[in-house]
N, C-alpha and C positions, 0 to 999 in steps of 0.2 A: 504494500500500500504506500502510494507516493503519498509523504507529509514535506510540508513546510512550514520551521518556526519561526517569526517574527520577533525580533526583542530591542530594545535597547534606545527606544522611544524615552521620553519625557519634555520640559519645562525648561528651555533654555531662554537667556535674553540674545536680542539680535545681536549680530556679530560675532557668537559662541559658538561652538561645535557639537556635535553628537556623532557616534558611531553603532549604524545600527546591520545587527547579525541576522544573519537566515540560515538554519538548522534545517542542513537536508536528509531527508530518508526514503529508501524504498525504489532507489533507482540507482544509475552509474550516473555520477556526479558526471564526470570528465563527458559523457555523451548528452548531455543536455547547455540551455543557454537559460542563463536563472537573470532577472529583471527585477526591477524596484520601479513603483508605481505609485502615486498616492492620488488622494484624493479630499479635494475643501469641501466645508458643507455646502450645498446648492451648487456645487460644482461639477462636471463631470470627468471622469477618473482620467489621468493623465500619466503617459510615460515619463520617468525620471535618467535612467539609465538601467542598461543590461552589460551584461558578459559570454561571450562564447566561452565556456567551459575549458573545451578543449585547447583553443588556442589561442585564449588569453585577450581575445581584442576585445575591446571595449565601445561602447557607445553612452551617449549623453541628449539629455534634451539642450535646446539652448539655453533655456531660464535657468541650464545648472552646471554647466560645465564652466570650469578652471574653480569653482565650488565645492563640487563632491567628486569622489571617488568609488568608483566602484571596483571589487579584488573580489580574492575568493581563495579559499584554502582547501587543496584537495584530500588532504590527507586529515581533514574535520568535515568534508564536506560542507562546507560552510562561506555564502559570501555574505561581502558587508559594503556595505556605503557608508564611508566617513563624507559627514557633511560639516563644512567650516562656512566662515561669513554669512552663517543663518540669519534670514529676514522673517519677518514676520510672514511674508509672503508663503514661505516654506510652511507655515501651519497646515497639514494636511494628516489624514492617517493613509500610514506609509505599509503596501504590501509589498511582499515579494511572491515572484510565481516562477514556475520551471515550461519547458514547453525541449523536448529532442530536438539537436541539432541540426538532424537527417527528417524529413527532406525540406522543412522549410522554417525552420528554428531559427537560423541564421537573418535570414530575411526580417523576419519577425520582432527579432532583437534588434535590429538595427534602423529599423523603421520604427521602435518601440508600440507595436501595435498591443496593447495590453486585450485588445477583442481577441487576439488570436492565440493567446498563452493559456498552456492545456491544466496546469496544476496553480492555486493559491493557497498560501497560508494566510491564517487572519493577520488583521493588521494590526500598527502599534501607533501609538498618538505623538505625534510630535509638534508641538504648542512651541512659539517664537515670539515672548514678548516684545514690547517697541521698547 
């Protein structure tokens, strides 16, 4: 059973950083592309960044790149987005979801199409005072 864990949300003021984890299970890490996605109230859900698993590339939306990072550790199965120069804009709750690399994983990550990612974990709150 594919899970995914969310953590590492909270209460920061702007400007501040957070580092949040995704706890994978129930697949091969390495063959899959794992995304970070959130979403504001009244808003509709939005790509933040993903990673190819396998080979490490990365993608970003614009609203957040030279901000966050996206990595992953194979050997915890496990990725993370460190988010630095938090705006309050960032108040959103933050998912991560998995979707296989093969046949159209890659596209999907890199497009951040959060419609087309096959597995989600619940999300976690991340609140960006002014």
């Amino acid at each position: 059973e594919v899970q995914l864990q969310a953590s590492g949300g909270g209460l920061v003021q702007a400007g501040g950083s957070l580092r949040l984890s995704c706890a994978a299970s129930g697949f091969t890490f390495d063959d899959y592309v794992i995304g970070w996605f959130r979403q504001a109230p009244g808003k509709e859900r939005e790509g933040v960044s993903c990673v190819s698993i396998g080979d490490d590339v990365t993608y970003y939306s614009d609203s957040v790149k030279g901000r966050f990072t996206i990595s992953s550790d194979n050997a915890k199965d496990t990725a993370y987005l460190e988010m630095e120069s938090l705006k309050p804009e960032d108040t959103a709750v933050y998912y991560c979801a998995a979707k296989p690399a093969i046949p159209d994983g890659v596209r999907t990550c890199a497009l951040l199409l959060w419609q087309k990612m096959d597995y989600w974990g619940k999300g976690t709150q991340v609140t960006v005072s002014s």
